[in-house]
MIRO-515570 format. One line per 2 residues: their letters; for each residue x, y, z of N, C-alpha, C. Coordinates in nm, 4 decimals, padded with zeros to 6 digits, always signed. Atoms other than C-alpha are relative to their C-alpha. Layout:
a> X/Y/Z/X/Y/Z/X/Y/Z | ...
% end
This chain:
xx> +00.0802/-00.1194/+00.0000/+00.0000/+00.0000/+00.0000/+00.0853/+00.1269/+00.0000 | -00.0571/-00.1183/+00.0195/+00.2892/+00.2638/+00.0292/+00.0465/-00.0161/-00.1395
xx> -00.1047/+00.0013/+00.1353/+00.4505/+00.3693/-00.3244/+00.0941/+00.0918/-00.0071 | -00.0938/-00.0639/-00.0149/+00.7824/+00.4932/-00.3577/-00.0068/+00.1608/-00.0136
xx> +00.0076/-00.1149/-00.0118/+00.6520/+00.8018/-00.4668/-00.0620/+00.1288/+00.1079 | +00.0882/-00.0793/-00.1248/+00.4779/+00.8808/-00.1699/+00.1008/+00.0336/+00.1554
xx> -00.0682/+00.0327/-00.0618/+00.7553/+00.8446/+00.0138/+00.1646/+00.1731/+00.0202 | -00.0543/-00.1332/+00.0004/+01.0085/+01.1714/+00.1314/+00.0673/+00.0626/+00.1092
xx> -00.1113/-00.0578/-00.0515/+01.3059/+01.3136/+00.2672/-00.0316/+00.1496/+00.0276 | -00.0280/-00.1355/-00.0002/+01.2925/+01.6563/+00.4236/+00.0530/+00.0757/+00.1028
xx> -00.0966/-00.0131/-00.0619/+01.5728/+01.8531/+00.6055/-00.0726/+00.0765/+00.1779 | +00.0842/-00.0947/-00.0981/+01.2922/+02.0944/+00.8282/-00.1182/+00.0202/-00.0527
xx> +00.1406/-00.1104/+00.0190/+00.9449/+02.2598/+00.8652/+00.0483/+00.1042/+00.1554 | -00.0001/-00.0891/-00.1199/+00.8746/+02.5619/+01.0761/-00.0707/-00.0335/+00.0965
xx> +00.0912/+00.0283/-00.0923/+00.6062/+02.4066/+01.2751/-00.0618/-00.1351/-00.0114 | +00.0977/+00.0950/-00.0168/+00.3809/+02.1314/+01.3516/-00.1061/-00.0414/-00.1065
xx> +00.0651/-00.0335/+00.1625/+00.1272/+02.2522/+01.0923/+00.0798/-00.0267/-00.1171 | -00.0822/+00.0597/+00.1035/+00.3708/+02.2418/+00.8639/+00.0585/-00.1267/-00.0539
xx> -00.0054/+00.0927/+00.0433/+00.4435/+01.9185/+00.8729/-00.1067/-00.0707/-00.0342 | +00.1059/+00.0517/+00.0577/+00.1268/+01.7892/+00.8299/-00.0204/+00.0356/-00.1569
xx> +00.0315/-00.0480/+00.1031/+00.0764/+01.9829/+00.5584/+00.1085/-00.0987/-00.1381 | -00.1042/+00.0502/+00.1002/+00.4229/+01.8735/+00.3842/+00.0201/-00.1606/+00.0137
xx> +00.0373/+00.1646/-00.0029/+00.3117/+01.4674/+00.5124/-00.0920/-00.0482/-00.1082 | +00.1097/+00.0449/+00.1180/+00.0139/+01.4882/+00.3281/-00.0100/+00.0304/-00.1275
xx> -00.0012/-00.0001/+00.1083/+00.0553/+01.6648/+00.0302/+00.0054/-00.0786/-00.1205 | -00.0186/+00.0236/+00.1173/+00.2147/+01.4013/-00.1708/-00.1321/-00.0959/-00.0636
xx> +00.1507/+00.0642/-00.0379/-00.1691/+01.2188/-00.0908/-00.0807/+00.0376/-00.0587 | +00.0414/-00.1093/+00.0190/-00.3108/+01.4997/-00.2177/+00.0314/+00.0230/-00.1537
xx> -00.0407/+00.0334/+00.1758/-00.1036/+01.5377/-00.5581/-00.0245/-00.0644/-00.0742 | +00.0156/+00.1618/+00.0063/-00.1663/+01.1759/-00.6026/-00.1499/-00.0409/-00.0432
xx> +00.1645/+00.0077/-00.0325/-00.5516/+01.2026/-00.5726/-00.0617/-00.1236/+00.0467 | +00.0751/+00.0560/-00.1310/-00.5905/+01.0245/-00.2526/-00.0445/+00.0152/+00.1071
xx> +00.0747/-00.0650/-00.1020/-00.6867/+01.2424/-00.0422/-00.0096/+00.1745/-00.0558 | +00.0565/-00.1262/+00.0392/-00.8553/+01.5947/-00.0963/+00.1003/+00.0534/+00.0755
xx> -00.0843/-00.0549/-00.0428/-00.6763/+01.8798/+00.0123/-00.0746/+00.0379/+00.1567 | +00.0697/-00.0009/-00.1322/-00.9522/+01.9344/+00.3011/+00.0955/-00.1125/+00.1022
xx> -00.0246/+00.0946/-00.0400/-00.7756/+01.6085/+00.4261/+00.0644/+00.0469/+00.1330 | -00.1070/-00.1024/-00.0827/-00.4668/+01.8238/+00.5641/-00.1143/+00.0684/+00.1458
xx> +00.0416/-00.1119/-00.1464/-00.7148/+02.0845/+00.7580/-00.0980/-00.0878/+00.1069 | +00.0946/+00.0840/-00.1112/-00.9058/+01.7585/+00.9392/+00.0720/-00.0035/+00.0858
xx> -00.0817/+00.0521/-00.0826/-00.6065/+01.6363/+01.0484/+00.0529/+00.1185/+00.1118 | -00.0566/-00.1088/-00.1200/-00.4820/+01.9723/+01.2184/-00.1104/+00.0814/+00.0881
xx> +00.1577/-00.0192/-00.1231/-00.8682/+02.0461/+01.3111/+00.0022/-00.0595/+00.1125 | +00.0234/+00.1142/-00.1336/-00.8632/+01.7029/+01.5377/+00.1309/+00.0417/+00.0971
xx> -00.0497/-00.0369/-00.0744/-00.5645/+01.7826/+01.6463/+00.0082/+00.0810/+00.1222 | -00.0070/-00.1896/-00.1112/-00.6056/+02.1434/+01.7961/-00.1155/-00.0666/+00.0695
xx> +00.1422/+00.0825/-00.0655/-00.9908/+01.9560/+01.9344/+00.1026/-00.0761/+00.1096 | -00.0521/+00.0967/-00.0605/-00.8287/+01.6621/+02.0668/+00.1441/-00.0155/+00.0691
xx> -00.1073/+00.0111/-00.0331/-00.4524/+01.7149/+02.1218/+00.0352/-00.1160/-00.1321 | -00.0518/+00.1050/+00.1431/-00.2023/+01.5014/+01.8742/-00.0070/-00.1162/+00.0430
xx> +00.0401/+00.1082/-00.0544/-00.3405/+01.1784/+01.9549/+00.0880/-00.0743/-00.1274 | -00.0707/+00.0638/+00.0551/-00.1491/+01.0670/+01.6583/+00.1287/-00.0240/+00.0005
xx> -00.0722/+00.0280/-00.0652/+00.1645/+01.0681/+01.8346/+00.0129/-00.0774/+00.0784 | -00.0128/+00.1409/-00.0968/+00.2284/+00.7018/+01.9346/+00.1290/-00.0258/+00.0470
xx> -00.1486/+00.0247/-00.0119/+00.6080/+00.7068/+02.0274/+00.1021/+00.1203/+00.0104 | -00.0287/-00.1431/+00.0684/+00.8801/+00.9492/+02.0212/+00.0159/-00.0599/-00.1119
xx> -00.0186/+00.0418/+00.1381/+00.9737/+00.9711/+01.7202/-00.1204/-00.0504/-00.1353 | +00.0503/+00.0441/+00.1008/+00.6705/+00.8531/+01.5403/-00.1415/-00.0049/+00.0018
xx> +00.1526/-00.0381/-00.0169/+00.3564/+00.9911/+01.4215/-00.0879/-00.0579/-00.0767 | +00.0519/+00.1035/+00.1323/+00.0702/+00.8060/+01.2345/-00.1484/+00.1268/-00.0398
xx> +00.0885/-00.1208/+00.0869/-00.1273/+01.1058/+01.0548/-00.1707/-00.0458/-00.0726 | +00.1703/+00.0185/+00.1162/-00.5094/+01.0566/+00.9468/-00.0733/+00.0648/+00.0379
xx> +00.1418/-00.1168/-00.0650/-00.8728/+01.2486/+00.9884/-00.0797/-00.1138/-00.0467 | +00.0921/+00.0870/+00.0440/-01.1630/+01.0558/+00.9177/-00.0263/+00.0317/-00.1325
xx> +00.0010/+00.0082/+00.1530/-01.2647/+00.9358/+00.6041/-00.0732/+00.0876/-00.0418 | +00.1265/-00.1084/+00.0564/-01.5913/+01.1813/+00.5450/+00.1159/+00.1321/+00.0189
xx> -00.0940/-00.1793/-00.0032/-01.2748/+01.5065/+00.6043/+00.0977/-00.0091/-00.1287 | -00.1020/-00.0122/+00.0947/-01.1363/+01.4417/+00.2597/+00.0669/-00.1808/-00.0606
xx> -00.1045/+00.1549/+00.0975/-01.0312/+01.0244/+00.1704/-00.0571/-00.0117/-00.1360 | -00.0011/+00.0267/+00.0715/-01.0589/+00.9369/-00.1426/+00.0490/-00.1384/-00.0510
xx> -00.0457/+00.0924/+00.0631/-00.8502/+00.6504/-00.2134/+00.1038/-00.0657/+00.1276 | -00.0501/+00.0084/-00.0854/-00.6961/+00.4361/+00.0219/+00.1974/-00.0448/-00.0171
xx> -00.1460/+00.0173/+00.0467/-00.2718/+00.5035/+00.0265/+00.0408/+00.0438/+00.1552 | -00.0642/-00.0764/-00.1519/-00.0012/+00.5759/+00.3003/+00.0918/+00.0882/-00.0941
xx> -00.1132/-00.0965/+00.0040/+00.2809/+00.8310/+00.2955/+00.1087/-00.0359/+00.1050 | -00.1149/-00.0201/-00.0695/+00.6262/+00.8161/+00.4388/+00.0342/+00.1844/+00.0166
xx> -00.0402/-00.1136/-00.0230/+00.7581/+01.1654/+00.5629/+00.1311/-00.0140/+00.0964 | -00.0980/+00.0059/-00.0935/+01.1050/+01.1690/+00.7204/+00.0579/+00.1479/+00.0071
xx> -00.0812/-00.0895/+00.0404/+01.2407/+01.4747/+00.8604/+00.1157/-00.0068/+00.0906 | -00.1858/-00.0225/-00.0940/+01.5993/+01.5687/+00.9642/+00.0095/+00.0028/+00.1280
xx> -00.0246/-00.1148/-00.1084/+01.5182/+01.8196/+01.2174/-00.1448/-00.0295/+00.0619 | +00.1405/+00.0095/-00.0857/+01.2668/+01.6833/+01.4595/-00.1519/+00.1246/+00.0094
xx> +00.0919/-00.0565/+00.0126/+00.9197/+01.8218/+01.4543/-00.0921/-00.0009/+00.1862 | +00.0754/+00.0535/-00.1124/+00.7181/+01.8457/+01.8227/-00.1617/+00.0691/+00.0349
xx> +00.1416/-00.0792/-00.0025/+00.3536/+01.8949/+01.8143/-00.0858/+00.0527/+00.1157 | +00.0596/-00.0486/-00.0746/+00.3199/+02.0037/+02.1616/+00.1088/-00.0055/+00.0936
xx> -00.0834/-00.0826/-00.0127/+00.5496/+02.1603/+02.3834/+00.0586/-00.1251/+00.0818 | -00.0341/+00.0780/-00.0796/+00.5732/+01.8905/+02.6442/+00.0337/-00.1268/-00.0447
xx> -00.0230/+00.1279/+00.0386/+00.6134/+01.5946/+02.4132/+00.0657/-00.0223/-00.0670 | -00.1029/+00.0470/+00.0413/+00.8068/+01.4048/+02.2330/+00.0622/+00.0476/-00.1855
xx> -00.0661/-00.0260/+00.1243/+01.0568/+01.4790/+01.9171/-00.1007/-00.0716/-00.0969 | +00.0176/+00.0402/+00.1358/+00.9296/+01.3711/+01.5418/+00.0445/+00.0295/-00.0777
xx> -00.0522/+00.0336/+00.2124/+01.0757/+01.2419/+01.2564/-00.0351/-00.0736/-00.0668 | +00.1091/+00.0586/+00.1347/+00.8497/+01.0032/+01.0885/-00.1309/+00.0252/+00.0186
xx> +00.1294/-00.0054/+00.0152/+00.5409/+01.0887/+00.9963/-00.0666/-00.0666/-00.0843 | +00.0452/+00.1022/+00.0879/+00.3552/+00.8127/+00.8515/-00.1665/+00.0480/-00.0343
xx> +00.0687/-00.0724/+00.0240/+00.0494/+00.9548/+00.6652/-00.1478/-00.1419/-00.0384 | +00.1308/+00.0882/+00.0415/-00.2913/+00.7015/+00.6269/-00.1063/+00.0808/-00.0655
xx> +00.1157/-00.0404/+00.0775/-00.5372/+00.7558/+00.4172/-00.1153/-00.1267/-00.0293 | +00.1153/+00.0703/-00.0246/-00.8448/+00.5567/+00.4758/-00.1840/+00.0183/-00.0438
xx> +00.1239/-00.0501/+00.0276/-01.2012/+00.5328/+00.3025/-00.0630/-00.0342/+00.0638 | +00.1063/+00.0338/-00.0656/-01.3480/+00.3618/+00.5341/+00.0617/-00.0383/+00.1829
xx> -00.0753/+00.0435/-00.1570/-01.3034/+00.2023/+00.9378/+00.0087/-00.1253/-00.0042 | -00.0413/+00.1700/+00.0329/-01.2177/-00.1687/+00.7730/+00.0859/+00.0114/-00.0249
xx> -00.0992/+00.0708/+00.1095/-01.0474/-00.2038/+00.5147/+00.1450/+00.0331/+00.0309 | -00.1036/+00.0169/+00.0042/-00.7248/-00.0560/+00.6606/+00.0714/-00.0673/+00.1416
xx> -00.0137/+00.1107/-00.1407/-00.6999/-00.2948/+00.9587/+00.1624/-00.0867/-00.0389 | -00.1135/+00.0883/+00.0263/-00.4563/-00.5189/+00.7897/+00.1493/+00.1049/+00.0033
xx> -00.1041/-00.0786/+00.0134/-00.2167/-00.2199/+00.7248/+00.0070/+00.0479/+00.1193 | -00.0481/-00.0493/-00.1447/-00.2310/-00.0979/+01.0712/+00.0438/-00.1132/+00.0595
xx> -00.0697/+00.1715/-00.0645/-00.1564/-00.4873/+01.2025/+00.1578/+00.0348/-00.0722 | -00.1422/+00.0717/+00.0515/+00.1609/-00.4652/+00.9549/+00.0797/+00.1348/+00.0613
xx> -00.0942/-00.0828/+00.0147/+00.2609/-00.0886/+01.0500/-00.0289/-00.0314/+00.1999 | -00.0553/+00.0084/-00.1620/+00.2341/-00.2031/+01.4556/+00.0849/-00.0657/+00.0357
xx> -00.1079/+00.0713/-00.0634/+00.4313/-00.4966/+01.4124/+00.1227/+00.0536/-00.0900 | -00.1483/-00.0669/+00.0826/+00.6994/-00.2948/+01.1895/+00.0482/+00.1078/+00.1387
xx> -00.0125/-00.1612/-00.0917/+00.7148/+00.0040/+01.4591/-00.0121/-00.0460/+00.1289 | +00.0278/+00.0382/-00.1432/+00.6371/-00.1969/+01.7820/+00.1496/-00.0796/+00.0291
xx> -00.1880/+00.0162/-00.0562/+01.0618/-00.2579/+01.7593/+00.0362/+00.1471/-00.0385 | -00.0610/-00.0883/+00.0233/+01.2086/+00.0882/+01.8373/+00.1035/+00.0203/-00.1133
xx> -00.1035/+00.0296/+00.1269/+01.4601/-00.0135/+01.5891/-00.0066/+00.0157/-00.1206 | +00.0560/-00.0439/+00.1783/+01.2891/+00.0092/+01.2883/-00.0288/+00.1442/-00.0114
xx> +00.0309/-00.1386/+00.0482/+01.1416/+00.3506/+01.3520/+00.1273/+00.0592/-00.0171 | -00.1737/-00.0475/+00.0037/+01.5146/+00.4337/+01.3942/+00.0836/-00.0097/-00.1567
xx> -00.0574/-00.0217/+00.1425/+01.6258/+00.3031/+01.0810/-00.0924/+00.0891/-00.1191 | +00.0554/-00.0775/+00.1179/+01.3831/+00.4734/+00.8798/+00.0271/+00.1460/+00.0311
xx> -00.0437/-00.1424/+00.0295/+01.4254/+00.8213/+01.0143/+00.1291/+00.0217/+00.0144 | -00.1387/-00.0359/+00.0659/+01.7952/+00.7515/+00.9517/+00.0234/-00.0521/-00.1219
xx> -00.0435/+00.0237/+00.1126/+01.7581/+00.6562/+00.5937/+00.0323/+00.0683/-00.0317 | -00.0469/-00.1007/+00.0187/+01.9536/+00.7645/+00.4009/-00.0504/+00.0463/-00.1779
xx> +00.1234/-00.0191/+00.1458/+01.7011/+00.7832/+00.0626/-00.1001/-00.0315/+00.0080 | +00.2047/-00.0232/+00.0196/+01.3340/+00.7647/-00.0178/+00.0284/-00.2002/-00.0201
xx> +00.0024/+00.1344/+00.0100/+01.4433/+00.3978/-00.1578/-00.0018/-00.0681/+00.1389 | -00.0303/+00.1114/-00.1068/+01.6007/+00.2548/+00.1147/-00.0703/+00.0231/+00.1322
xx> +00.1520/+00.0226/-00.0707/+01.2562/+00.3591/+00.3274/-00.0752/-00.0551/-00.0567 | +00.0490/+00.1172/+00.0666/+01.0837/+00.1823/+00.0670/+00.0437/-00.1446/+00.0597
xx> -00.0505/+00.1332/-00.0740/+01.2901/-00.1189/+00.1409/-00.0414/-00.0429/+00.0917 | -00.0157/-00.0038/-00.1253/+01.3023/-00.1022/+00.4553/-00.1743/-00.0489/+00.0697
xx> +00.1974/+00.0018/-00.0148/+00.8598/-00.0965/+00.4546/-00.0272/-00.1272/-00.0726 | +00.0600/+00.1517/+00.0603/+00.8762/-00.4220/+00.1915/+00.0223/-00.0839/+00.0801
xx> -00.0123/+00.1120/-00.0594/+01.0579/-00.5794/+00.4195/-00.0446/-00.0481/+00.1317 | +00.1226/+00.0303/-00.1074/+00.8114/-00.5928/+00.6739/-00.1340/-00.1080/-00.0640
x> +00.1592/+00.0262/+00.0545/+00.5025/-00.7389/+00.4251/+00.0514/-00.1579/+00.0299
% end
């Protein structure tokens, strides 16, 4: 379900917002998720707090499907320069982006991205790849 092109290296953002924004886009380009998609995700947020912050290091990005899905894809987002979406918590550098049409069908992909990410180790190697490929890789060789 990820494709290499969805997949992305970037050195900084200025903010929190900003990364969302620059997670989801390539979702967005792609036409798998509307561009509304972006302002769910930072709606629930500011509502709820970043509940999509499961780790340091590692965020799993979605809004519900009626705020913009279209098609169901993920996104990779790695950045350099840690991102922290709230003052007291923890660093980010992957932002893994879901895109979901419905509250089924992506069950199986959350089973494969808990047992990929439920070894600190992996989230580690991916936000130290050192290319878009070898995060690809790195995601086949989990399936």
């Amino acid at each position: 379900m990820l494709k290499l092109e969805n997949i992305q290296i970037l050195q900084s953002v200025e903010d929190w917002e900003q990364s969302v924004h620059a997670a989801v886009q390539p979702l967005v380009d792609a036409g798998y998720a509307e561009a509304r998609y972006i302002d769910g995700i930072i709606a629930n947020a500011k509502e709820l707090g970043p509940y999509f912050v499961l780790c340091p290091d590692l965020a799993l990005l979605h809004a519900r499907p009626e705020q913009g899905a279209l098609k169901q894809q993920l996104a990779v987002t790695v950045l350099r320069e840690p991102v922290r979406f709230k003052e007291e918590g923890p660093d980010v550098r992957l932002l893994v982006t879901l895109v979901a049409t419905d509250s089924d069908s992506h069950i199986n992909v959350m089973r494969q991205l808990a047992m990929m990410f439920g070894d600190p180790t992996n989230i580690t190697k991916v936000a130290q790849a050192a290319s878009e490929q070898e995060i690809y890789d790195l995601f086949l060789a989990q399936e």
